[in-house]
C-alpha positions as CSV (number, residue, x, y, z in Angstrom):
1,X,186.4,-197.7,-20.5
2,X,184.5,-194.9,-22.4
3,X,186.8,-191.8,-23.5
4,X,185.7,-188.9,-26.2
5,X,187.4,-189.3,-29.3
6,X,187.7,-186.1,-31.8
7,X,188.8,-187.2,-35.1
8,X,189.6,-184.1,-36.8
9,X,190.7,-186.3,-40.1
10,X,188.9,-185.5,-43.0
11,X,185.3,-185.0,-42.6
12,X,186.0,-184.9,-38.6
13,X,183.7,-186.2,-36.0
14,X,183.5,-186.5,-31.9
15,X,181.9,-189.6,-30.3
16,X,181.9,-191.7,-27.3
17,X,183.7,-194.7,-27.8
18,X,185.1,-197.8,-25.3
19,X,188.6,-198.8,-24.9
20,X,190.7,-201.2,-23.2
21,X,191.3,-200.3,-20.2
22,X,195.6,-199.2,-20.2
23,X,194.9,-198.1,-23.8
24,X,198.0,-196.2,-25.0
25,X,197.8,-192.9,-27.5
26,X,200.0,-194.8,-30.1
27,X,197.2,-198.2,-29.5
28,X,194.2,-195.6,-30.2
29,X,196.0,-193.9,-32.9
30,X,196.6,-197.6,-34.8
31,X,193.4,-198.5,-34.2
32,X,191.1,-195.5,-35.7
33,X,193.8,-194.1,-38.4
34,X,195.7,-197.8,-39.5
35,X,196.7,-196.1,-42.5
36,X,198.2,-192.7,-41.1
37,X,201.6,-191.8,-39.7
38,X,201.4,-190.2,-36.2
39,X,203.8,-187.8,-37.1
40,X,201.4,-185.9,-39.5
41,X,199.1,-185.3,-36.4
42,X,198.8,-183.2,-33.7
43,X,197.3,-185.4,-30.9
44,X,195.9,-184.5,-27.9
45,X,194.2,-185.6,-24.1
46,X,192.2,-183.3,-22.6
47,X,193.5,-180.4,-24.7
48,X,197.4,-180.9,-23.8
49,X,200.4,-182.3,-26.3
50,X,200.4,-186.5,-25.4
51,X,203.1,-188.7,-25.6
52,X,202.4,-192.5,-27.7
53,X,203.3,-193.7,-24.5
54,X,200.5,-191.8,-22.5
55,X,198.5,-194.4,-20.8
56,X,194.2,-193.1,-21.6
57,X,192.2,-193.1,-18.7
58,X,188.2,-193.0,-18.2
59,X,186.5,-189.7,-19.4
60,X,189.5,-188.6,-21.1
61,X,189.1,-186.4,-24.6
62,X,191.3,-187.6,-27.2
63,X,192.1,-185.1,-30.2
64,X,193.6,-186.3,-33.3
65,X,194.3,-183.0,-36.2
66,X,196.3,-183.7,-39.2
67,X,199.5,-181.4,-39.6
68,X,199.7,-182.1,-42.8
69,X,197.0,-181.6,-46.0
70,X,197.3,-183.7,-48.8
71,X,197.7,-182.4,-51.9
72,X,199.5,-178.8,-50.1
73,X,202.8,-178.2,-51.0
């Protein structure tokens, strides 16, 4: 299934992507930031607070903002 997915990481960018279809938040957050700890982020679908457990459906818009800067104290 195809979802908008707003990586907000870094340099940030938005783009179409396909997922499995019963793709959770916590199974799209392992797969496009491996090396980062969900709990740094804010993460969103379709511009409310998700769950890991949140099951993505079709169309949905998936916002992932670090909490956290490196290098802030």
């Amino acid at each position: 299934m195809r979802i908008l997915f707003i990586n907000n990481h870094g340099g940030g960018f938005a783009d179409h992507i396909e997922v499995a279809d019963a793709t959770t938040v916590a199974a799209l957050f392992e797969e496009r930031l491996p090396d980062c700890r969900a709990e740094d982020f804010l993460i969103r679908v379709n511009r409310q607070p998700a769950s890991a457990d949140q099951v993505l459906q079709p169309g949905d818009r998936v916002s992932m903002t670090p909490t956290k800067i490196e290098g802030a104290r």
